[in-house]
C-alpha positions in Angstrom: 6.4 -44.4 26.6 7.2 -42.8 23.1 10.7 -41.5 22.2 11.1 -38.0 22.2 13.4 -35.6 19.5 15.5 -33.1 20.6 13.0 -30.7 20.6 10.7 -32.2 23.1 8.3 -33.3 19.8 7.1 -37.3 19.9 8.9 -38.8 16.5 5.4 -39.3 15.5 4.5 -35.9 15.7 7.8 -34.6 14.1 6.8 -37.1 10.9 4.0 -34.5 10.7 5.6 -31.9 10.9 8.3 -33.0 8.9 5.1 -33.5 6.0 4.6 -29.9 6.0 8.4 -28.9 6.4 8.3 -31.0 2.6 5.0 -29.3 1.5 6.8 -25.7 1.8 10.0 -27.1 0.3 7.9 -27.8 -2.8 5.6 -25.1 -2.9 9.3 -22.7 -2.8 10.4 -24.5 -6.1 6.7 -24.1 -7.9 6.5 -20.9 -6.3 9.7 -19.8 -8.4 8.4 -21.7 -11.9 5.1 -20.1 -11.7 6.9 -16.7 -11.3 9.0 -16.9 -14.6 6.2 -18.5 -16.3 4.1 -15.3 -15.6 6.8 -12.7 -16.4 7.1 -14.7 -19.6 3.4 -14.8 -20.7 2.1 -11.6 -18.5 2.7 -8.1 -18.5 2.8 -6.7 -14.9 3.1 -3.2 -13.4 4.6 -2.7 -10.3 3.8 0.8 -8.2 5.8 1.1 -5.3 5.8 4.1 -2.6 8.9 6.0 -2.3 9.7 9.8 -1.1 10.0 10.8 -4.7 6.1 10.3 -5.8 6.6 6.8 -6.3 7.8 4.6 -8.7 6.5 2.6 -11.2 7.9 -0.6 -13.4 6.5 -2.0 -16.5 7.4 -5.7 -17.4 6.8 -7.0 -20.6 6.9 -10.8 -21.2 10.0 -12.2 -22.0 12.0 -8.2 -21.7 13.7 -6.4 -18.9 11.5 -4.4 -16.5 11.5 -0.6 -17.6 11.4 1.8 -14.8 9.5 4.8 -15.8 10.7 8.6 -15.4 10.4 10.2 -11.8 8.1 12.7 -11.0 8.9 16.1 -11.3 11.2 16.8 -8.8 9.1 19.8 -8.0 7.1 17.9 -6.4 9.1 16.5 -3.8 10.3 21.0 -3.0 6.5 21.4 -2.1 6.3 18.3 -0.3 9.3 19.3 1.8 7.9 22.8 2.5 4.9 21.1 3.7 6.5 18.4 5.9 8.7 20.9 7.4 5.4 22.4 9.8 5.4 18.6 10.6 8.8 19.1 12.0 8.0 22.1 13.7 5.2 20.4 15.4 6.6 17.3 17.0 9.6 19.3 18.1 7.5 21.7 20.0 4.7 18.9 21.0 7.3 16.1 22.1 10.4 18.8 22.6 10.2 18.7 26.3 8.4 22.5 24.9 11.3 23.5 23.3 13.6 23.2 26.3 17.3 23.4 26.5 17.5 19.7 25.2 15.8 20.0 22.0 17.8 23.1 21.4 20.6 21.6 19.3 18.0 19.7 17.1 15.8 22.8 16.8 18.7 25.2 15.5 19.5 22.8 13.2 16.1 22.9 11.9 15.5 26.4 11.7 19.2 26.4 9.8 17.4 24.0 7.1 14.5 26.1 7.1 16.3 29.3 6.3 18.6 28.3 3.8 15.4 26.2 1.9 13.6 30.2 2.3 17.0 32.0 0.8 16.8 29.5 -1.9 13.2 29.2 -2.9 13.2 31.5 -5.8 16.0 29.7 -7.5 14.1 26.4 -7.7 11.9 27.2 -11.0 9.1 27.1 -9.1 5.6 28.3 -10.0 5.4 31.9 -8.9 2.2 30.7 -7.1 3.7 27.9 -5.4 7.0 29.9 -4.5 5.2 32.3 -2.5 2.9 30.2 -1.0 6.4 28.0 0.1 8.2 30.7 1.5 5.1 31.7 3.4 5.1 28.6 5.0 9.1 29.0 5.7 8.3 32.4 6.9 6.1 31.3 8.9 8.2 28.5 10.5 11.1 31.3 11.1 8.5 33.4 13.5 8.3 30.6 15.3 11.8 29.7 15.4 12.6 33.1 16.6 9.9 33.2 19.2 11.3 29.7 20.9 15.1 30.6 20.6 14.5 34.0 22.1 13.9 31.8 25.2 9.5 31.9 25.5 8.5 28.7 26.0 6.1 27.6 23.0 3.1 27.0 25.1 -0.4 25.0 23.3 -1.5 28.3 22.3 1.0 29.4 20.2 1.5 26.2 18.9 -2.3 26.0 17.7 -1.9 29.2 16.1 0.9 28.6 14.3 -1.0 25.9 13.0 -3.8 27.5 12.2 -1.7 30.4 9.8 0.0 27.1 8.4 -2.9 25.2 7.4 -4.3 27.3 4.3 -0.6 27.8 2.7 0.0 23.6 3.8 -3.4 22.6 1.7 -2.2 24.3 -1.1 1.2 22.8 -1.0 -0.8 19.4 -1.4 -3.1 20.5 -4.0 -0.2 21.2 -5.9 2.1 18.6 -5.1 -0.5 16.1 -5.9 -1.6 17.9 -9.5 2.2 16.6 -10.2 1.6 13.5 -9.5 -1.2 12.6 -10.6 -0.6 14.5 -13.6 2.5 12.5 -14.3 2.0 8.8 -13.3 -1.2 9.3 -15.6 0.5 10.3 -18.6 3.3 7.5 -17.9 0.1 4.8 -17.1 -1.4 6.4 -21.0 1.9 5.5 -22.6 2.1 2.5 -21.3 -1.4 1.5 -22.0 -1.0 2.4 -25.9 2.6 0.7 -26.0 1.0 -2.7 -24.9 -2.3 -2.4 -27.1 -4.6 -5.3 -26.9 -2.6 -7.0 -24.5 -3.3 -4.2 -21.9 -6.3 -5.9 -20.8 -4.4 -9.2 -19.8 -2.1 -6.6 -17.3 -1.3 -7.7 -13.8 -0.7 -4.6 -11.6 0.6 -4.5 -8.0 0.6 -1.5 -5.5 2.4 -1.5 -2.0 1.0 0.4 0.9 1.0 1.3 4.3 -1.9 1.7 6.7 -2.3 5.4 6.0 -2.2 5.1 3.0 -4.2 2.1 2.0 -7.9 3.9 1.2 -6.8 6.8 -0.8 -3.5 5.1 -2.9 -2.4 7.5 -5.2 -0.4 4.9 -7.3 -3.8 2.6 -7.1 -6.4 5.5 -7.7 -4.8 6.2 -11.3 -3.8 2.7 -12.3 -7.5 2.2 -11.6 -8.8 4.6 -14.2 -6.6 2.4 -16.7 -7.6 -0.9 -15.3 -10.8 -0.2 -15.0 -13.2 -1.0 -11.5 -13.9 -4.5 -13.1 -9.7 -5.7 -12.1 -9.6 -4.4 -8.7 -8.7 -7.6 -7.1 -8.6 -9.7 -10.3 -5.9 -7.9 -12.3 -5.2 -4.7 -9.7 -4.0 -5.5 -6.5 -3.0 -3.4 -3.2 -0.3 -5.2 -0.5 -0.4 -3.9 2.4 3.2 -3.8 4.2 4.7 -3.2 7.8 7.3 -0.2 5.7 6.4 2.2 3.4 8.8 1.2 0.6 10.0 -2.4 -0.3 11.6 -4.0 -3.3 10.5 -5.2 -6.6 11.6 -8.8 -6.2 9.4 -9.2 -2.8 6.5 -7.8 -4.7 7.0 -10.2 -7.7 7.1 -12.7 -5.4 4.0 -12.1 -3.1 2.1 -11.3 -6.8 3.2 -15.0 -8.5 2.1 -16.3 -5.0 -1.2 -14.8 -5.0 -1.5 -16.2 -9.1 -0.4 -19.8 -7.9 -2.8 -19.7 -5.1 -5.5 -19.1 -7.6 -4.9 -22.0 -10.0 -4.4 -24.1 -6.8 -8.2 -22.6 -5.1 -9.6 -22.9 -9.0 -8.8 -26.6 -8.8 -9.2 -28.0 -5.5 -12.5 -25.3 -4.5 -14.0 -24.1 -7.5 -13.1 -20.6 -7.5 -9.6 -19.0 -8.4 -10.0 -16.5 -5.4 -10.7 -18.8 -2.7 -7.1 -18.5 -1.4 -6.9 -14.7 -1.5 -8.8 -14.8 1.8 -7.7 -16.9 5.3 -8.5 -20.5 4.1 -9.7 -21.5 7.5 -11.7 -18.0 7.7 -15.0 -19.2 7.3 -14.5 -23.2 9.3 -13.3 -20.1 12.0 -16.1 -18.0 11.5 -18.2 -20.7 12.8 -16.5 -21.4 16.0 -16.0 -17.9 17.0 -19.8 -17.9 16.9 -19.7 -20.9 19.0 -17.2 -20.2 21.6 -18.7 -16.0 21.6 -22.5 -17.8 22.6 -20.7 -20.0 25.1 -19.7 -16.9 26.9 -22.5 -14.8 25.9 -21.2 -12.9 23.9 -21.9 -10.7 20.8 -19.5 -11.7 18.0 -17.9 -9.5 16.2 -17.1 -10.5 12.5 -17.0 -8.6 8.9 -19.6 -8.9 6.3 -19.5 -11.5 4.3 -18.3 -10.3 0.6 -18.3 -12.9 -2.4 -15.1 -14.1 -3.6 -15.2 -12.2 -6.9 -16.2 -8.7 -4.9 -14.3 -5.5 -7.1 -14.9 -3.7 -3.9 -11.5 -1.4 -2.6 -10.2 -1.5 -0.2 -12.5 -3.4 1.6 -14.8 -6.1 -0.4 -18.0 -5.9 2.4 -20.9 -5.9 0.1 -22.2 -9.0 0.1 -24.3 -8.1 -3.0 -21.1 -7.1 -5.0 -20.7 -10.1 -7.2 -22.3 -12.9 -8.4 -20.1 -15.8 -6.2 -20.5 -17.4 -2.7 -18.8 -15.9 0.1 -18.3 -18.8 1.7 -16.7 -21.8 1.4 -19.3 -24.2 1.9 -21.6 -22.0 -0.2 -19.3 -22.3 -2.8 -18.5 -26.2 -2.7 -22.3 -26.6 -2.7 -22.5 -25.3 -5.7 -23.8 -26.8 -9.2 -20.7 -27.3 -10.8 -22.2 -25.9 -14.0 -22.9 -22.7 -12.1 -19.2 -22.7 -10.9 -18.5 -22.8 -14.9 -18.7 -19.5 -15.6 -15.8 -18.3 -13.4 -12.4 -16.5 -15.0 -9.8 -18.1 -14.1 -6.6 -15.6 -13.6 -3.8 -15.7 -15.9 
């Protein structure tokens, strides 16, 4: 009868374990090398969400990383005008309709709302863009007034507030976003003409969240820099469970992701092996198997070469010139395989 651990695990099986317990200890250490080797020999851009229009980092080999100027903080007045019908909304819609509960929290929101109104034309703003704000606040007062003068907000009137809020709301993002854009892609120009020819050896890294992961702002422009061609290569989107993070974690996940692909280059053949499930296409295979056991239809994603440009989804399995599988890729004619960029 074999001995057993503490934790219920056969000392043979714990050796395993133990094997792979060893294998993470070493990969942390490499993990950390290959991460100042690339800040040393690499410049990297990091792009990172925040309630400000973002920020962005530039790190030049062997220097400090330089955090570039905000975005116009006029940005973040229209975006507040616009988020404040949000506001209204989910107080009315999840408010218990406004009821004596919600009372305390809608007072203090229509306070918010009418000081931001009193205030608007001492922000600088745009002519344009001041009046279409305090239409919005305007609008959000009637509202206000209509719920604390004791009228329930039934779906009615909450639809046609709405509806009045919609036209002023879309202009408030047209705006907003002419700000943005307008800025990151002046501070993206500057940065591209600081770092001359070694622009094209740039790693860039963008964090988002599930709304926001096909239409990135921070991705979009650093794409027209970059160029389609490093979109996945050079240009890379991490999706994450919060909207903002920190620029160590995404250092770290982007020297992981460059390790990786030395590690796939040299064991598989192909640099980007490991940006995809290793076991995705040994698992593709049995899903097929165990789905016709059962009779059913499986349900898998197209199968996309390894060197796809595709964002954010690489499902073209005509958009680039490797396998997209593994054992397509291992049977291979390593003088075919010979042509493949390895990434810095």
């Amino acid at each position: 009868m074999a001995c057993e651990t503490d934790g219920g695990q056969p000392a043979a099986g714990q050796a395993m374990l133990d094997l792979n317990g060893a294998m993470t200890d070493v990969y942390g250490v490499a993990l950390a090398a290959y991460r100042g080797r690339m800040l040393a020999t690499t410049p990297v851009i990091l792009a990172l969400f925040d309630g400000a229009g973002g920020r962005m980092l530039l790190y030049r080999p062997g220097c400090p990383a330089v955090e570039a100027p905000t975005v116009p903080i006029a940005y973040q007045y229209l975006k507040a005008v616009a988020h404040s019908t949000v506001a209204v909304y989910e107080l009315a819609h999840h408010g218990d309709a406004l009821s004596a509960g919600a009372s305390g929290v809608l007072s203090g929101l229509a306070e918010a709302n009418e000081r931001a109104l009193a205030s608007v034309d001492e922000l600088g703003l745009d002519a344009g863009d001041a009046r279409t704000a305090g239409t919005v606040m305007a609008l959000n007062r009637d509202f206000f007034s209509r719920a604390t003068a004791g009228r329930t907000a039934a779906p009615g009137d909450l639809a046609a507030y709405a509806r009045e809020c919609v036209p002023h709301v879309v202009r408030l993002m047209d705006r907003a976003a002419a700000l943005q854009v307008s800025h990151w892609m002046t501070v993206v120009e500057q940065w591209r003409a600081s770092l001359g020819a070694a622009w094209t050896s740039v790693h860039a890294a963008v964090n988002t969240l599930y709304v926001t992961r096909q239409k990135n702002i921070l991705f979009t422009v650093l794409a027209q820099f970059m160029g389609e061609g490093a979109i996945g290569e050079r240009l890379l989107l991490f999706e994450t469970p919060e909207f903002t993070t920190a620029p160590e974690r995404m250092l770290d996940l982007l020297a992981r992701i460059g390790a990786d692909r030395e590690l796939g280059g040299t064991f598989f053949g192909h640099p980007r092996v490991m940006d995809v499930e290793v076991l995705g296409d040994a698992a593709r295979t049995a899903i097929r198997g165990e789905a016709g056991r059962r009779g059913m239809r499986p349900v898998l994603p197209t199968c996309a070469p390894y060197d796809s440009n595709q964002w954010p989804w690489s499902t073209d399995p005509t958009g680039g010139s490797a396998p997209c599988t593994l054992p397509a890729l291992l049977a291979r004619d390593p003088d075919e395989a010979s042509g493949d960029s390895d990434d810095a």
